[in-house]
MARDREN-453240 format. One record per residue (C-alpha): residue number from 0; chain; x, y, z. Coordinates in steps of 0.001 Angstrom, whole numbers, plus 500000, padded with zeros to 6 digits. Layout:
BEGIN
num/chaine/east/north/up
NUM/A/X/Y/Z
...
This chain:
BEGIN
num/chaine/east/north/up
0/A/486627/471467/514567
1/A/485584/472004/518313
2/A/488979/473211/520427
3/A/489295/470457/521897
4/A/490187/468596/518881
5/A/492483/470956/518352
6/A/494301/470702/521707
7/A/494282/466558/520950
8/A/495751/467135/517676
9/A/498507/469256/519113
10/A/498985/466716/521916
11/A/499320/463591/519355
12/A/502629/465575/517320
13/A/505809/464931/518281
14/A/508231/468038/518648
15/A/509208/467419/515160
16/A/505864/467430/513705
17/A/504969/470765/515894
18/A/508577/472330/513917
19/A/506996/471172/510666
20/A/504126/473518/511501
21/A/506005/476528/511770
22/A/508292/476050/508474
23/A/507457/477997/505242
24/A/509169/477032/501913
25/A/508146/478230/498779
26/A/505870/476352/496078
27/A/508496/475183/494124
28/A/509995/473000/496682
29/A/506526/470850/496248
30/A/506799/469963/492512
31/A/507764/466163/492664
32/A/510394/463597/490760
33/A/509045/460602/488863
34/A/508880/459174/492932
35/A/506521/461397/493971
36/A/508984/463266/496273
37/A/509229/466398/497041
38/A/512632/468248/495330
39/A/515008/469848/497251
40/A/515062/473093/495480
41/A/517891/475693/494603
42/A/521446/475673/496434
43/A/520681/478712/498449
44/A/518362/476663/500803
45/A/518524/472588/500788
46/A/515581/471477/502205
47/A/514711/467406/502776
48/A/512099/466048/501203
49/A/510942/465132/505229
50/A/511196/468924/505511
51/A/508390/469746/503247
52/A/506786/467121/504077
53/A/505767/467878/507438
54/A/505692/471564/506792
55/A/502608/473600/507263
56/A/501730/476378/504809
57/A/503375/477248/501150
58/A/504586/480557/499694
59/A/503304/481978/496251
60/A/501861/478548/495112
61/A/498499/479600/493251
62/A/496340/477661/490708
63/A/493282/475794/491842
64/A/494236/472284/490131
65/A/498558/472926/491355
66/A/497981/473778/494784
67/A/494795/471366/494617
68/A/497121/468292/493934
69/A/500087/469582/496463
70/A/497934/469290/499191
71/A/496372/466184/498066
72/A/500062/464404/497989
73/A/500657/466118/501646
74/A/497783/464562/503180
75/A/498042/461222/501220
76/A/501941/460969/503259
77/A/500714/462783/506639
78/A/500671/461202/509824
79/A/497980/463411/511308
80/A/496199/464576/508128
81/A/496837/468855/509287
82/A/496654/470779/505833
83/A/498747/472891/504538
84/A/498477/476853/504456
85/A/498974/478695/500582
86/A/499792/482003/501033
87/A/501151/484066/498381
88/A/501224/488106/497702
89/A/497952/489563/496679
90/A/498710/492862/496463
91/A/496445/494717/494227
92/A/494703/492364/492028
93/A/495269/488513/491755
94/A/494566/488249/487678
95/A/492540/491287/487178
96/A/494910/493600/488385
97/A/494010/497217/490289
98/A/496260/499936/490466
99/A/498838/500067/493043
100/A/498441/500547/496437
101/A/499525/504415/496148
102/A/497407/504681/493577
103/A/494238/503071/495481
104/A/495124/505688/497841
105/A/494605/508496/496102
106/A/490848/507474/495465
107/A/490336/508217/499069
108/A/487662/505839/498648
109/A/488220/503129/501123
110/A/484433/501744/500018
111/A/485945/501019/496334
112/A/489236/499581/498128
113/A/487023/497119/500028
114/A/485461/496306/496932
115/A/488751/495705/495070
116/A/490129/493782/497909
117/A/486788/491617/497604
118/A/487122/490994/494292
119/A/491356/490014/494697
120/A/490035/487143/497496
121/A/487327/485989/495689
122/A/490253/485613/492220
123/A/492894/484119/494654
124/A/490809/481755/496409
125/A/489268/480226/493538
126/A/492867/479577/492255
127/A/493731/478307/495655
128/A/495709/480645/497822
129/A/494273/480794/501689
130/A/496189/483688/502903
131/A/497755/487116/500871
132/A/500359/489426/502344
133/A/498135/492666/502689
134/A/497287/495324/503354
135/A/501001/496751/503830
136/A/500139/499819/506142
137/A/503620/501571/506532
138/A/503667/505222/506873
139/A/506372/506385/504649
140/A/507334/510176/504039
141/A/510530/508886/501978
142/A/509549/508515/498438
143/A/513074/507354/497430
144/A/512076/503871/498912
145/A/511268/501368/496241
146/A/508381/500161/498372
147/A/505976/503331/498728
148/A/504254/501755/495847
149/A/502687/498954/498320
150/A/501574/501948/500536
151/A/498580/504231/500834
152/A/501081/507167/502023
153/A/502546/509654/504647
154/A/499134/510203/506667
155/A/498445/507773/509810
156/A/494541/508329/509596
157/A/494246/507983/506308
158/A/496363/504622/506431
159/A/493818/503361/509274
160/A/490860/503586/507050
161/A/492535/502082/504567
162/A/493431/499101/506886
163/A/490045/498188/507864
164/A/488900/498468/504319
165/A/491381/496308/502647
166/A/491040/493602/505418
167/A/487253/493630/505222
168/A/487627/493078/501362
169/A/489612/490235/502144
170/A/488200/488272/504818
171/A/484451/489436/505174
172/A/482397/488539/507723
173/A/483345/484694/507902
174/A/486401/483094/506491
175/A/485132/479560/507317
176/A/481726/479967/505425
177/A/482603/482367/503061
178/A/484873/480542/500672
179/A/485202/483623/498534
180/A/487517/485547/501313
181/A/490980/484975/502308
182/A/493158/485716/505349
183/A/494792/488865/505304
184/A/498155/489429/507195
185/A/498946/493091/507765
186/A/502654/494417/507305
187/A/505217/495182/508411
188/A/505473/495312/511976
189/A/506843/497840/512560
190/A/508707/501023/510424
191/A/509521/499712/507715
192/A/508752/502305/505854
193/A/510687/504584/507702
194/A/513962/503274/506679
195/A/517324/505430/506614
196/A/517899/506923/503537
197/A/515247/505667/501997
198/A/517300/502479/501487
199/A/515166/499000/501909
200/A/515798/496708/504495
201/A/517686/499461/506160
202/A/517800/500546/509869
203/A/514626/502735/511982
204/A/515821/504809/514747
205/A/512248/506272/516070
206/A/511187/507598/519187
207/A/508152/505256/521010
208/A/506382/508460/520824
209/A/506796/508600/517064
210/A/505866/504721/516608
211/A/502583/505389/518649
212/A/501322/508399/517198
213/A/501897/507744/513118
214/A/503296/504416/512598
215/A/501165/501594/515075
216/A/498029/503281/514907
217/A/497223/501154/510950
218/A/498310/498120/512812
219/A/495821/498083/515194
220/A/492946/499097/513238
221/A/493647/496555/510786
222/A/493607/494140/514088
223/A/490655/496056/515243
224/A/488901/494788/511755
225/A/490023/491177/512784
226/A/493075/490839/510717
227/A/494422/487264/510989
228/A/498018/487485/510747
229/A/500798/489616/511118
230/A/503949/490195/509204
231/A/507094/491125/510653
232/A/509674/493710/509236
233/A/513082/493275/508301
234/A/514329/496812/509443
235/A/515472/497285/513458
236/A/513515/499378/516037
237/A/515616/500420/518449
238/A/518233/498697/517432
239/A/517113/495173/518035
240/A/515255/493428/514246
241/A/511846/493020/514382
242/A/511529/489080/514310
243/A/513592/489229/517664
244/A/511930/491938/519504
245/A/509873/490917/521969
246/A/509335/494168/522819
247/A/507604/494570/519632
248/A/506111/491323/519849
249/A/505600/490438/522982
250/A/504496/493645/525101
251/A/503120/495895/522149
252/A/501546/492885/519745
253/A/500587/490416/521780
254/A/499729/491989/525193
255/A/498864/495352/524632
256/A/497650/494608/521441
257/A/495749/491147/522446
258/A/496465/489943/518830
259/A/495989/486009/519158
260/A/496820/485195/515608
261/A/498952/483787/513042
262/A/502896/485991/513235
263/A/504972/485588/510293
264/A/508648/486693/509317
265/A/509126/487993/506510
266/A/511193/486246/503502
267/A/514510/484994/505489
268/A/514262/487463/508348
269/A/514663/485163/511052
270/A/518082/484029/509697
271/A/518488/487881/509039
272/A/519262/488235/512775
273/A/522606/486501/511965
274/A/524002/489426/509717
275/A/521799/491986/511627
276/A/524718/491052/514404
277/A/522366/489830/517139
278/A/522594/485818/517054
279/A/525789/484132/516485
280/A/523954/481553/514704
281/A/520920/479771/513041
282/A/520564/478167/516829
283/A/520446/481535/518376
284/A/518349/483318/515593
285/A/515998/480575/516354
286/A/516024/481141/519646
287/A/515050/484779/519958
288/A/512578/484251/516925
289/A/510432/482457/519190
290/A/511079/483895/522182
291/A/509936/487243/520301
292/A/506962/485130/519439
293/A/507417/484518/515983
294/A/505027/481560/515072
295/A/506089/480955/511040
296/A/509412/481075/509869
297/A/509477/482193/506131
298/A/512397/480286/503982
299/A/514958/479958/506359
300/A/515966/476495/508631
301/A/516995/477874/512220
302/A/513103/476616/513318
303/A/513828/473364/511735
304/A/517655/472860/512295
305/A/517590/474242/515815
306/A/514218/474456/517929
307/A/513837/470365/519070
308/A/517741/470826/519861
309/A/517328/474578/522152
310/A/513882/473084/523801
311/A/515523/469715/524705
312/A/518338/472193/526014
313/A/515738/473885/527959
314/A/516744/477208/526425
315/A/513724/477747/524744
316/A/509892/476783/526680
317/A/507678/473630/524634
318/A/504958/475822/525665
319/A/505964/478796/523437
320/A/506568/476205/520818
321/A/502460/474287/521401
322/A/501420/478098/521545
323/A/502921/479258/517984
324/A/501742/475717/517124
325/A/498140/476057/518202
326/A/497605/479424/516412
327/A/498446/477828/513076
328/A/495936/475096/513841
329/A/492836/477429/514958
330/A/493808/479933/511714
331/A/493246/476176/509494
332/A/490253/475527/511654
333/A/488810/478857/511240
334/A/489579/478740/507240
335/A/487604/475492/507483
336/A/490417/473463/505919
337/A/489795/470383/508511
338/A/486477/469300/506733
339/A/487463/470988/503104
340/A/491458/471282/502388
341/A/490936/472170/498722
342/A/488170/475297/500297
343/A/487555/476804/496936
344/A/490007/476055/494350
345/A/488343/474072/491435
346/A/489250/474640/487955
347/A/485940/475394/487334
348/A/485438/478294/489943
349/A/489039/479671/488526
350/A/487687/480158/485424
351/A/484463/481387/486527
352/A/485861/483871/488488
353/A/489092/484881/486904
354/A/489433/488352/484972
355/A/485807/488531/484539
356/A/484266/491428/482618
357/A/482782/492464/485832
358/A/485702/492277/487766
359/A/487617/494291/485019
360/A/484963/497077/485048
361/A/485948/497468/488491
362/A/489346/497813/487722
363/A/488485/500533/485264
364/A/486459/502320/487710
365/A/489409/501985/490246
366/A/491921/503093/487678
367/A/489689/506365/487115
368/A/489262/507208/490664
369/A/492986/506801/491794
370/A/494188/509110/488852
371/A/495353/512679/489908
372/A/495132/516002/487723
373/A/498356/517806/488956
374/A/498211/520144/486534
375/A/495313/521557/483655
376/A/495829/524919/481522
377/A/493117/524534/479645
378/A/494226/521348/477749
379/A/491829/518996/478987
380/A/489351/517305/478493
381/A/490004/516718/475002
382/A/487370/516838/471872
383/A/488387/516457/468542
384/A/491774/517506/468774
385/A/494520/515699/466491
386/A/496709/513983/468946
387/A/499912/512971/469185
388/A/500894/509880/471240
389/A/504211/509914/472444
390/A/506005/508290/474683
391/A/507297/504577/475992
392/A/504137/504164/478221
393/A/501968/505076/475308
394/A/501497/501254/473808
395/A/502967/499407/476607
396/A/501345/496824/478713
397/A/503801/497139/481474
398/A/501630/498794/483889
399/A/500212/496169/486605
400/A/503359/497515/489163
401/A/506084/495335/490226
402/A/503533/493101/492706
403/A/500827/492196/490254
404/A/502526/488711/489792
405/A/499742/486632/488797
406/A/498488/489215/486271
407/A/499450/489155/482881
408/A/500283/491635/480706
409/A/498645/490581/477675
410/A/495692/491267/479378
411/A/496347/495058/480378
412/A/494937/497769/477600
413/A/497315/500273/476780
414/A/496655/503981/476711
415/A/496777/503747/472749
416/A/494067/500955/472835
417/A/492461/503113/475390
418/A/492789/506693/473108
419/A/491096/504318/470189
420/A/488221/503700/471848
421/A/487510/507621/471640
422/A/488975/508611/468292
423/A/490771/507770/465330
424/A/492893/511008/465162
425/A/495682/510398/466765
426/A/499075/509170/465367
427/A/501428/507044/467497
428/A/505436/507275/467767
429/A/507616/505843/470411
430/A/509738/508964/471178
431/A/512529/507197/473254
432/A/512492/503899/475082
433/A/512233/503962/478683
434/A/515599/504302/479918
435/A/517724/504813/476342
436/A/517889/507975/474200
437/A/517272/507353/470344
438/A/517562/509524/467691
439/A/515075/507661/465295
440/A/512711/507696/467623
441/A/512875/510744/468782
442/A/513031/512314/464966
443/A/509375/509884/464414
444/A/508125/511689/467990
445/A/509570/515221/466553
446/A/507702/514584/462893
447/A/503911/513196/464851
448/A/504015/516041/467225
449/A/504293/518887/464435
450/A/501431/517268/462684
451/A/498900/517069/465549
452/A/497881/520430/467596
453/A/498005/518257/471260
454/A/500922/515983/472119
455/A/499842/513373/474653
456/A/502961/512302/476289
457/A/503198/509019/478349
458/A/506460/508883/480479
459/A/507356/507386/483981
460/A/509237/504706/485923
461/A/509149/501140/484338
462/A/508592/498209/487266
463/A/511729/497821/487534
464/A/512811/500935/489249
465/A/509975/500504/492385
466/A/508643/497924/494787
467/A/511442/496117/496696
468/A/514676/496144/496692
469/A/514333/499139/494499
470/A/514994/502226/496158
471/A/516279/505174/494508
472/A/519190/508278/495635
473/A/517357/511248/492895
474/A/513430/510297/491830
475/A/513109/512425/488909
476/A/511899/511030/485290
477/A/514973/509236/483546
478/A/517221/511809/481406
479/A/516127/510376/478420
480/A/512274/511274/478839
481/A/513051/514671/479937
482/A/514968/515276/476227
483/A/511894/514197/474844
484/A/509683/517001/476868
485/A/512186/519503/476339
486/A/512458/518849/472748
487/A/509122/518533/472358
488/A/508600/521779/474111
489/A/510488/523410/471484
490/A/507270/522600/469106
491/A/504758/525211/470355
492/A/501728/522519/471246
493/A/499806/522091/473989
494/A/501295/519234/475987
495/A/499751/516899/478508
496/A/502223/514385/480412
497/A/500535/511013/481709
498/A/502934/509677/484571
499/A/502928/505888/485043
500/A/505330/505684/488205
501/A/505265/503963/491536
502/A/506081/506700/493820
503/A/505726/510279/494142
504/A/508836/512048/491739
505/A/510551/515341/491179
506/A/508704/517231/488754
507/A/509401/520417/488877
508/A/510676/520213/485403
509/A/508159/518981/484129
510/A/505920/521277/485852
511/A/507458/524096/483808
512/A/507350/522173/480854
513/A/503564/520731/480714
514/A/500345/522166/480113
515/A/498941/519697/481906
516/A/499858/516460/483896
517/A/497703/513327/484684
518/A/499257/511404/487581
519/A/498094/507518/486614
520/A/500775/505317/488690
521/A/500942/502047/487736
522/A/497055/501843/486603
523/A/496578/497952/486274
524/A/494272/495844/483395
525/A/492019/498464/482328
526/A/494459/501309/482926
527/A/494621/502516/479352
528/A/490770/502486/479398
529/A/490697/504620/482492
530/A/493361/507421/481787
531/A/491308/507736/477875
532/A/488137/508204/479992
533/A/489140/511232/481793
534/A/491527/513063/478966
535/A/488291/513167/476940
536/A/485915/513725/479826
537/A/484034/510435/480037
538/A/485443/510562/483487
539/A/486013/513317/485716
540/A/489207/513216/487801
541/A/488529/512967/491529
542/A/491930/511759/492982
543/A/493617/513400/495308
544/A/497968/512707/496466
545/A/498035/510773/499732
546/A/501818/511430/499759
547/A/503603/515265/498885
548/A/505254/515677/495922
549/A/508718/517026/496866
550/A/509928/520096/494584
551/A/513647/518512/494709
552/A/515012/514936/495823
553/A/516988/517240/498805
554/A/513490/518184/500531
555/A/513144/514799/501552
556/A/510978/514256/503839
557/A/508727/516591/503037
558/A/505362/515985/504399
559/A/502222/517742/505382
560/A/502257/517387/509073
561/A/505359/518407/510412
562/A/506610/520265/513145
563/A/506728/524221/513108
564/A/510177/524449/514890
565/A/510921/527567/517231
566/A/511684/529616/514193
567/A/509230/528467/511455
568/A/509580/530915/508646
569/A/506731/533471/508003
570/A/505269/533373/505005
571/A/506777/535548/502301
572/A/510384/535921/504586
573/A/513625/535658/502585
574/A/515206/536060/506176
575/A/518089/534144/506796
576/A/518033/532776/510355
577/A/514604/530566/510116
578/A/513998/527016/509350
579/A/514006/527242/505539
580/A/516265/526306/502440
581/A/518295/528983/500940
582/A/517820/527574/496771
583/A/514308/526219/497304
584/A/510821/527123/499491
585/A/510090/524429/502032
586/A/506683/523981/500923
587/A/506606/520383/498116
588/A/505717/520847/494613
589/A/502142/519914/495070
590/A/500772/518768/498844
591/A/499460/516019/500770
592/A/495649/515901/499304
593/A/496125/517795/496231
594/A/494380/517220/492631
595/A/492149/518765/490317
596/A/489178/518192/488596
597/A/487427/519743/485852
598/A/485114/521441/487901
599/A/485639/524073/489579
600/A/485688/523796/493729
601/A/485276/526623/495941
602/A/484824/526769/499834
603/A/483064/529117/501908
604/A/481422/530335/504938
605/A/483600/527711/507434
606/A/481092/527665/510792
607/A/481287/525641/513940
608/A/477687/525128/515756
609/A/480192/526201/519189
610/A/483633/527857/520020
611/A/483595/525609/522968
612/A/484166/521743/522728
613/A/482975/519989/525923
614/A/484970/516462/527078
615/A/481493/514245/526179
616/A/480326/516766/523701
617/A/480590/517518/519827
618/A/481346/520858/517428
619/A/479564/520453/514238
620/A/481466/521948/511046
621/A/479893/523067/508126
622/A/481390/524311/505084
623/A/479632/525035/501267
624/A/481447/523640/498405
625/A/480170/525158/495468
626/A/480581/523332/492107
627/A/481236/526829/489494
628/A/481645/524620/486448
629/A/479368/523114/483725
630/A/481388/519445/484851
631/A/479533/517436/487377
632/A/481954/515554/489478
633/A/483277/514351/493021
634/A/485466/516313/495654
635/A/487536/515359/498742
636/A/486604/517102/501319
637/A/489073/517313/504053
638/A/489099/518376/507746
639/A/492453/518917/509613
640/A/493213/520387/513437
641/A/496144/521517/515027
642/A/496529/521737/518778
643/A/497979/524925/519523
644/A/499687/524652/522193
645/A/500631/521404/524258
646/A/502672/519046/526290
647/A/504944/517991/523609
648/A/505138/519169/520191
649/A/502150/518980/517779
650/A/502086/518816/513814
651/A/500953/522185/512560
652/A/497917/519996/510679
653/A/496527/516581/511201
654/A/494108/514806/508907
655/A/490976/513694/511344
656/A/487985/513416/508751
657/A/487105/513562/504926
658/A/484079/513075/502613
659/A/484200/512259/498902
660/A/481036/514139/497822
661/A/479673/514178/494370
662/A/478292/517706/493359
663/A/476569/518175/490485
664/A/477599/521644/487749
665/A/476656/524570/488971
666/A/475217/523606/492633
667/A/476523/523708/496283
668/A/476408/521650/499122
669/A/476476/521925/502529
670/A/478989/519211/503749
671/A/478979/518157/507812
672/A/481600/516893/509970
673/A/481750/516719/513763
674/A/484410/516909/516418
675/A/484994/514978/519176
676/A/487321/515111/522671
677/A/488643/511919/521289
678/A/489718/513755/518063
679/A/492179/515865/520060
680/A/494373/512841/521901
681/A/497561/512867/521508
682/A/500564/510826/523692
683/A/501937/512808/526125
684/A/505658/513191/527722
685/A/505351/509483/529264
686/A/502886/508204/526470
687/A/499465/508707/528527
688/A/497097/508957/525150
689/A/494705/512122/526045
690/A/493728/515604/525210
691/A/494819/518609/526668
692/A/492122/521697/527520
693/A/492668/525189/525097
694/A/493003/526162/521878
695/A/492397/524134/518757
696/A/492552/525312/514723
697/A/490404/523748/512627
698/A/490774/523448/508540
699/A/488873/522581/505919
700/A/489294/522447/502183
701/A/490704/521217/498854
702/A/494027/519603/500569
703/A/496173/520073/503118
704/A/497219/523801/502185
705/A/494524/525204/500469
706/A/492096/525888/503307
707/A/489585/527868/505584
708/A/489521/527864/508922
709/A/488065/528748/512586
710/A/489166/528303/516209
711/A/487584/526382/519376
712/A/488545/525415/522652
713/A/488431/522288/524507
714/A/487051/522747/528107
């Protein structure tokens, strides 16, 4: 539809009908009585039946023949025939389900993430959904909040790549004529995952410097990859909530920004303004919602109770209402729902398309790459050893994470289906349940373990204690799983943990306890496939941690690229006045980029092609790997720099390149990188993004602490 059409649409609604447009209710509030109308749904939010009629998009509806026959009985009762909108959460998989988020992450493969991203559109749109709530790109260097899992970690560059993959998996090159793609709405703008304590929904106090240099800069470049929507955060940013800053909104988003799309609240955060202490009201919430620029309102009324009243009132513009109005029309338009409302939900692509064998090979191949060895003493891979499976993740399907929630467990293969596949010595005992110490079990686990000569031990956090709403005040392994380690300890067998988890935990424990530990998150379908592929060396691990592993829950934050302080603590020092702890080292348990592999990585001869970097000119770096194993297999290669002295305070290391190279046992290769001025910008005292001429450190190796390195200076 030409815009023109578009502006007579808008032009032909009356105020109420232009409300309708920016009112989200969930799916459920479509299902129908024997009169065809819609139902009002639960107490907690009544909502007329003229309400959802005149609404214009639905949350977490999905099924192709459902949400085909919900928008069928809108348009049948619409005045002005505008479909509706299904959006729903697609976080890491829509059926066939890809590990989480953190777990992508640590593939450093943002190819494989576009591909996974691909495959979760072309799965949701078949079944009907238009837009999914991804990629969530919030830094976060707090692992005791519940949401972490949804993240790719504590490193800003990283994040961006990560961005612009997942929304070019989503949305390729053209949403209208490729019906396989969806929308993709980043979130959430902004901090969120830099909340106090840890705690969700909980306040942000950062600097604008701190927002601009590690928290916006995933935003954009998910905007930069033509991102479609944007998500709003329930925490504050300088004390005002994000879905009535127009600070946020208006001057960063919008202006500076020049995003022209589709801006969302989150669930209830416009009403959230109410208890947040900044509108009296719904009628005030409602107000500064769209003043901030707000164009959907997510299950909450003040939109629809309040907006015709405050614009007849003159307190609120009909222009900023036609404006949020018209970007929900040219986001249909450029889905192509105008000439197709149904796009590509049939029952007949759903099952085409749905957990396919070639979308679950992908999973697999996902699953293997996002693994992390944290620790190896010889235990792995496995041959003909007689195992013994222990554990309450070793036969349970519970691993899609707490977002998968069109998945189905049935479907997932367990790490005993997985161990199968490979050999038929192995015996299987529970050991404990997840959270609950038994002494049957545990006497079964005890009995298996002295009868095997390797104990494979599957422990971690169930779904239920990560994603939202799920944030925790000590992130070690529950007290119950450690018994079972330290019990099992007592045996004298090689043991090798596999941690299914959704955030980064305390392990120091375990650490002390383990011969070796395989890092798996929550793994999705074909986890149990994937970890069994790389404990017997089908698979070579290759993931690396995109967040630190604190060595206590009281380091938090503990992350890579901190500040150095004006008495950072030489190395080796057990003096007293320097920035350290006086019962633990300040460095984490294992660091930002860390993992291991079964061959063995070593660095040398760092060079740079100059010691002098020119403003319009380049440094190339060079640096051999050498592969001193009889295991083929794939290494992160990572480049950091540190500006040594400048205006404000600089991180002592910050993550500007990386190649995953595979290098074959018992070669070496040469891997290149280049630097640029535009490398070295930072924002400056009053936010002027540049670089400053002098000294420079640059670092290259394994991860963020293992590394060689060589000086330059910028001119």
């Amino acid at each position: 539809m030409e815009q023109q059409k578009l502006e007579q649409l808008l032009s032909n609604m009356t105020i109420e009908e232009k409300v309708g447009q920016l009112m989200q209710f969930a799916g459920h509030f479509y299902a129908t009585n024997e009169n065809r109308d819609p139902v009002t749904g639960p107490e907690d939010l009544q909502v007329s039946s003229i309400s959802v009629n005149r609404s214009g998009s639905v949350l977490g509806s999905a099924g192709a023949e459902r949400n085909r026959e919900i928008q069928e009985r809108y348009l049948e009762q619409s005045r002005l025939k505008i479909p509706l909108l299904f959006m729903a959460d697609v976080i890491n998989g829509f059926r066939t389900i890809f590990p989480i988020p953190l777990g992508l992450g640590s593939s450093w493969d943002p190819k494989l993430v576009e591909e996974a991203q691909a495959i979760s559109a072309k799965e949701a749109s078949s079944a009907g959904v238009h837009v999914t709530f991804a990629p969530m790109v919030d830094l976060v260097r707090d692992p005791r909040w519940g949401r972490v899992m949804e993240s790719t970690g504590e490193d800003s560059f990283l994040n961006e790549e990560f961005a612009k993959a997942s929304v070019r998996g989503f949305q390729g090159d053209n949403l209208e004529t490729d019906l396989n793609r969806v929308a993709a709405c980043v979130k959430h703008f902004v901090g969120y995952g830099a909340v106090e304590g840890g705690r969700d929904y909980n306040k942000v106090d950062l600097s604008e410097r701190e927002l601009r240099e590690n928290y916006l800069p995933a935003f954009q470049a998910a905007l930069s990859a033509g991102c479609e929507l944007v998500m709003t955060a329930f925490n504050t940013v300088d004390s005002i909530p994000a879905s009535g800053n127009q600070k946020l909104m208006r001057e960063i988003l919008r202006k500076e920004f020049d995003f022209n799309g589709v801006l969302i609240s989150d669930y209830g955060a416009v009403e959230e303004l109410i208890p947040h202490g900044v509108a009296a009201d719904g009628k005030e919430a409602a107000k500064k919602a769209l003043l901030a620029g707000v164009d959907i309102e997510m299950m909450s009324l003040c939109y629809e109770n309040h907006l015709k009243e405050l614009i007849e009132e003159g307190e609120v513009p009909e222009d900023l209402l036609d404006e949020a109005v018209m970007r929900i029309l040219q986001l249909k338009n450029k889905l192509g729902l105008f000439e197709n409302p149904y796009r590509n939900a049939s029952a007949r692509n759903q099952e085409k398309n749905i957990n396919c064998p070639e979308h679950r090979k992908v999973a697999r191949k996902a699953a293997e790459k996002s693994c992390v060895l944290l620790k190896n003493e010889d235990v792995l891979p496995l041959s003909n050893e007689k195992i013994a499976l222990i554990g309450p993740y070793a036969h349970n399907r519970d691993i899609l994470g707490e977002w998968s929630i069109f998945g189905k467990q049935e479907e997932a293969v367990t790490l005993k289906e997985g161990i199968a596949q490979h050999t038929s010595n192995y015996v299987y005992a529970l050991g404990c349940p997840m959270y609950e110490r038994s002494e049957e079990a545990l006497s079964e686990a005890i009995k298996a373990a002295k009868d095997s000569t390797h104990i494979i031990l599957a422990l971690g956090e169930g779904r239920d204690w990560s994603g939202e709403g799920r944030s925790r005040t000590s992130i070690t392994l529950a007290e119950n799983q450690l018994e079972l380690l330290r019990e099992l300890k007592k045996i004298g067998k090689p043991i090798i943990v596999v941690l299914f988890n959704g955030r980064p935990l305390e392990l120091t424990e375990v650490e002390g306890l383990a011969d070796g530990i395989l890092e798996a998150w929550h793994p999705g379908s074909e986890g149990g496939a994937a970890i069994a592929n790389l404990l017997f060396g089908k698979a070579n691990p290759s993931g690396k941690l995109t967040m630190s592993f604190p060595r206590t829950t009281g380091q938090i934050p503990v992350y890579y690229n901190a500040y150095n302080t004006g008495r950072p603590l030489p190395k080796g020092s057990t003096g007293r006045f320097f920035s350290r702890y006086i019962d633990a080292p300040n460095e984490p348990l294992y660091p930002f980029g860390f993992g291991l592999s079964y061959a063995n990585f070593q660095y040398e001869s760092l060079q740079l092609s100059s010691n002098e970097l020119a403003a319009n000119g380049t440094i190339d770096v060079q640096v051999l790997v050498k592969n001193q194993s009889d295991y083929s297999g794939e290494e992160v290669v990572q480049l950091y720099i540190r500006d040594m002295v400048g205006e404000v305070v600089r991180p002592v290391k910050e993550l500007k390149a990386f190649q995953k190279v595979f290098i074959p046992a018992n070669e070496t290769k040469q891997v290149h990188f280049s630097i640029t001025e535009e490398m070295l910008r930072y924002h400056h005292a009053n936010l002027e993004y540049k670089s400053d001429a002098g000294e420079f450190m640059v670092f290259v190796g394994t991860n963020s602490a293992d590394v060689l390195s060589q000086s330059f200076d910028l001119k």
